[in-house]
N, C-alpha and C positions, 0 to 999 in steps of 0.2 A: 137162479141168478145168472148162472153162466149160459142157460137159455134166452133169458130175455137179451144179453148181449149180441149174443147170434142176430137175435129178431133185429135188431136195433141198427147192428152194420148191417144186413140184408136189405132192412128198408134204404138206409143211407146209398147203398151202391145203386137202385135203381131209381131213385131221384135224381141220382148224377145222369145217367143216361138220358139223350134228348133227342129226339129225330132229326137227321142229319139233315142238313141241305143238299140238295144236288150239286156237283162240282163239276164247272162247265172248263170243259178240257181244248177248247180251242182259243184262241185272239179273234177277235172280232177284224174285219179288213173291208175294203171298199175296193170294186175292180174302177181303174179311172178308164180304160181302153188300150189297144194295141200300141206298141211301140211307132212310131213313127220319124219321120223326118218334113220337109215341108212340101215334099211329091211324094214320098216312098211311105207306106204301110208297111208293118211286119205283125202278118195276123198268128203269125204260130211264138210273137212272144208278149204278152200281158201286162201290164201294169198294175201292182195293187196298193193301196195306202191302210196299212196294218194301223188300228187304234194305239195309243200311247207311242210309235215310234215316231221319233223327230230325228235322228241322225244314223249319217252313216254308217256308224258302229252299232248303234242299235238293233240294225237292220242288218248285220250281219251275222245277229247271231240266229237269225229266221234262214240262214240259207239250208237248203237240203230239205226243210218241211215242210209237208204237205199242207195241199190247199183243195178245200171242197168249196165248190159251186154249186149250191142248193137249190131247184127252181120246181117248179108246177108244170106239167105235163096236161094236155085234153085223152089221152089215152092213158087207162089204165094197164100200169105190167104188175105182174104180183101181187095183187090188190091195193095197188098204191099207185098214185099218180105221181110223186117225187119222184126225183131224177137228181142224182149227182154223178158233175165233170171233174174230177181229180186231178191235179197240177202238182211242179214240185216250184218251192222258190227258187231262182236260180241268183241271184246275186242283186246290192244293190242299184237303182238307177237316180244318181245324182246325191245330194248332200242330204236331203231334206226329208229320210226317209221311204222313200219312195222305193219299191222292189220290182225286177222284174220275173215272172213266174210263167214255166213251158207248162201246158195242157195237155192231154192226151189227146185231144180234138182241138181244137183251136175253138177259142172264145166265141160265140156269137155278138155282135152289134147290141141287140134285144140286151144283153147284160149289161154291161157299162153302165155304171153307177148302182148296180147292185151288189147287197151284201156277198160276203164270203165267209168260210173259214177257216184261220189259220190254224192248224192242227200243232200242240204243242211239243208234243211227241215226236219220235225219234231223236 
């Protein structure tokens, strides 16, 4: 009797068990291009539009975290043709969302309008 109880919760606890989902640890974001004015570029500061944020406050609490620029390479390094540019947010730009993010290399042109991601961490 006190056997088949055993058996009974043992099967119970691994019917609970279910294979996890993967947990995607970043924000999804979109580079819009370099900061500007209506003569002046400024290529070493970024523009990004993080998914779900719409305000200024929203957007500030992305300051400080990191941001990967994920792209395709024709040259293989380490048997991988991926290539990620590393950025940090650095503060909002305007009401609406919108951040401005320093690189360690400065953005190429070729990106603008492509995905990113914003690293939830730190």
């Amino acid at each position: 009797m006190a056997g088949e109880k055993k058996a009974i919760v043992g099967a119970a606890k691994k019917a609970v068990k279910k294979t996890k989902q993967p947990v995607r640890l970043y924000a999804k974001g979109l580079i819009l291009g370099h900061k500007r004015s209506k003569s002046n570029t400024y290529h070493s500061i970024t523009l990004l539009k993080i998914d779900g944020v719409r305000t200024r406050e929203d957007a500030a609490w992305y300051a400080g975290k990191r941001v990967a620029y994920v792209h395709k390479a024709k040259k293989e390094v380490k048997n991988s043709k991926f290539r990620v540019m590393w950025g940090k947010i650095r503060r909002a730009h305007g009401n609406s969302g919108v951040v401005r993010a320093k690189f360690l290399k400065n953005i190429p042109p070729k990106a603008f309008g492509a995905p990113c991601r914003v690293m939830m961490y730190p």
